[in-house]
N, C-alpha and C positions, 0 to 999 in steps of 0.2 A: 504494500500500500504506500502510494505516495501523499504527501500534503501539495492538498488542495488550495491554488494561490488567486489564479483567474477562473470566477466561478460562471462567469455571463459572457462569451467571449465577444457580443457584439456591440452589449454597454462598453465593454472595454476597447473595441476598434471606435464603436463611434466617441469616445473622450479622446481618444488620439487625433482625430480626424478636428474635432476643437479645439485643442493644442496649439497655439501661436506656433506658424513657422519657425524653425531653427534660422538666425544669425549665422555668422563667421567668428567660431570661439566662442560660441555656445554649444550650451547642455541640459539637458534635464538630471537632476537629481531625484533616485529613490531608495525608499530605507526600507526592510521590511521588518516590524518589529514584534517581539511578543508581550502583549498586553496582560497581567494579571486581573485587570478588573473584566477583562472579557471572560476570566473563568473563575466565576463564583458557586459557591453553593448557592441553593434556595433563601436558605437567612443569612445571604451576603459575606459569609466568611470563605477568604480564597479556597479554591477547589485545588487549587495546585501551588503549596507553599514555596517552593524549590522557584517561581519566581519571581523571584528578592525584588524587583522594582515594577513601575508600572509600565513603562517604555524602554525593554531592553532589545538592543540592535543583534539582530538577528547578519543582514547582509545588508551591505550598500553599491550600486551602481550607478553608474553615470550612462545617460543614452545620451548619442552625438547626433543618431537622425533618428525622429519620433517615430519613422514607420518600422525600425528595427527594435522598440521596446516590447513588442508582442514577445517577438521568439528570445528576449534576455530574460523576462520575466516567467515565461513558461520555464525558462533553466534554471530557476530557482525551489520549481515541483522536487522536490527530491524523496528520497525515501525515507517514511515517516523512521523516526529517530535521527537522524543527522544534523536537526538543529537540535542542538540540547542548550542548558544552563550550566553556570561554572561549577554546579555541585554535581555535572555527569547524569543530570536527569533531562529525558524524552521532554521536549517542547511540544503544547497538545495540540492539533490541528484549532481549535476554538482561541487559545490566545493569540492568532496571529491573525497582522493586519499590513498593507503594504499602503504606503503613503509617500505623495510627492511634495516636490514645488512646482506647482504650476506658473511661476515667473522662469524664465529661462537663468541659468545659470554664467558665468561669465568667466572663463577660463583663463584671458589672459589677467582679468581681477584677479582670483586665485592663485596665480602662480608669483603676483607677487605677495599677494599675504603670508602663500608660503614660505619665498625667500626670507621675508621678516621673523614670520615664526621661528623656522628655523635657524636665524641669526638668533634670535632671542636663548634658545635653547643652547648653541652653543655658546654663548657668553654668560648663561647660566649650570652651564658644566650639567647639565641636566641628563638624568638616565631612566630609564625604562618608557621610552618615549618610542613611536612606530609612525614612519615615513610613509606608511600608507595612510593608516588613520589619520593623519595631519594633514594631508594632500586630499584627501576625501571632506575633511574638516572646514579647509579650507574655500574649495569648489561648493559647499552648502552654503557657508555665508558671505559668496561673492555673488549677487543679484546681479542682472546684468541688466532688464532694466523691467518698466512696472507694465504688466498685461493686467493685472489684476491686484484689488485692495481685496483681500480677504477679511471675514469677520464670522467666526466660530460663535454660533448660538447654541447653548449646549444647555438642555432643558434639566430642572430639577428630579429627580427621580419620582417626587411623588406631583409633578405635574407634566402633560404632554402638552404637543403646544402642535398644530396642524399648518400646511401653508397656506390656507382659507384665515389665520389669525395672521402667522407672521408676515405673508405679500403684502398689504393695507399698509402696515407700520411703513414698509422698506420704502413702498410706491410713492405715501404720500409725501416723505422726505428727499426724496430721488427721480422720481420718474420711474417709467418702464424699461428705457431704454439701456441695454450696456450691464443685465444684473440676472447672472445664472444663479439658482439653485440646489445646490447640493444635496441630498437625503444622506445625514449618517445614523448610524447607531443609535445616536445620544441625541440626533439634533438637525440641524443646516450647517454649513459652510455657506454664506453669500458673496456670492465673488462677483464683485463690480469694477467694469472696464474703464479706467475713471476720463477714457480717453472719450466716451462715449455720453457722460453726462452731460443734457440739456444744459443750456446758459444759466436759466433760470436757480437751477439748482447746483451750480459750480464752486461756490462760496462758502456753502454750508453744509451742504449732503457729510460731509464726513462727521461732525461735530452732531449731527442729528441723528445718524444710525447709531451711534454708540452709547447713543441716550435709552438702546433699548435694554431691560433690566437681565436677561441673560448672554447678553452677549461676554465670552470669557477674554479670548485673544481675537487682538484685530491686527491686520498687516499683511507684510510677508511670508505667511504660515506653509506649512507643508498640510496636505489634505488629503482624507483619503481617497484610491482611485476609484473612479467606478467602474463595475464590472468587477472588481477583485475583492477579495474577501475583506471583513474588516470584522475579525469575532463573529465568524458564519454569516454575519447579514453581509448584503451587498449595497454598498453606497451606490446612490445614481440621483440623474436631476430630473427633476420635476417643473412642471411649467405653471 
């Protein structure tokens, strides 16, 4: 048996096909991690202790052209047991969730943050440090430039919130235009093209969506994808 990663595979070509064309020294950035809070028992207490945090990095990859992220992703199926925990326990098909950045990434940014890093490191005699993970570290927080203002609505547990409540809020502060939808687990993701906001609302829209009371993180977030798993549900947009 292998773990299951892209569960919908045509929510997942059509997010690709949305996907802002690649630049010159761009990339996409993606992580695919395992979530403890995706495996609970019934009365909320972890189903699977062995993993110690709530966002632990399973793999990370860079895609250089978005039509070849299908077949990297697929190579991340592997055979249940090979992603494990640093205490040698089986990672469970339900803690895992694969999440992007949907702003492109900017490699020639990157590689000099690297260089800095790296000066850094060596002028601090520093050890048990990995030149991948720093090179991968770096290429996540070099933005290359803004497709999208992301903003994470992430509902209380003991209330749901429908997009028949949350479109009204976003619309009347925004408009229609330039504002996808995201379905996750917990919530939305709303990712607004800020390049596409009406005049009228160019001033204010960001100062007025984050007036809504669950919104957690706003910005340049990593999201999850759709079509792929994210704790067995599958993220996708809604209109």
């Amino acid at each position: 048996m292998n773990y299951s990663i892209i569960k919908d595979e045509k929510l997942f070509k059509d997010f690709l096909n949305w996907l802002p064309e690649l630049k010159e020294d761009e990339c996409y950035y993606l992580c695919l991690f395992a979530r403890s809070k995706y495996a609970k028992n019934e009365d909320g207490s972890n189903k699977f202790p062995h993993i110690k945090t709530d966002k632990a990095q399973l793999k990370r990859i860079t895609v250089h052209k978005k039509s070849l992220m299908f077949e990297k992703v697929k190579q991340m199926e592997c055979k249940f047991g090979a992603y494990k925990t640093k205490d040698g326990e089986d990672i469970p098909q339900e803690a895992l969730a694969l999440y992007i950045t949907p702003n492109p990434r900017n490699q020639r940014k990157a590689m000099f943050n690297l260089i800095k890093r790296i000066a850094d490191i060596q002028i601090a005699n520093a050890t048990g440090y990995n030149i991948h993970a720093e090179a991968m570290s770096a290429i996540q927080k070099s933005k290359s430039r803004t497709c999208f203002v992301d903003f994470d609505v992430d509902f209380p547990e003991d209330k749901s919130i429908d997009l028949v409540e949350l479109k009204p809020f976003i619309e009347e502060r925004i408009g229609k235009v330039g504002i996808s939808y995201l379905r996750t687990r917990g919530g939305y993701h709303v990712l607004v093209n800020p390049d596409k906001i009406e005049l009228q609302y160019q001033k204010s829209w960001y100062k007025e969506i984050i007036k809504h009371p669950f919104i957690d993180i706003k910005g340049d977030c990593m999201i999850p994808v759709p079509g792929a798993t994210q704790g067995n549900f599958i993220p996708h947009f809604e209109n």
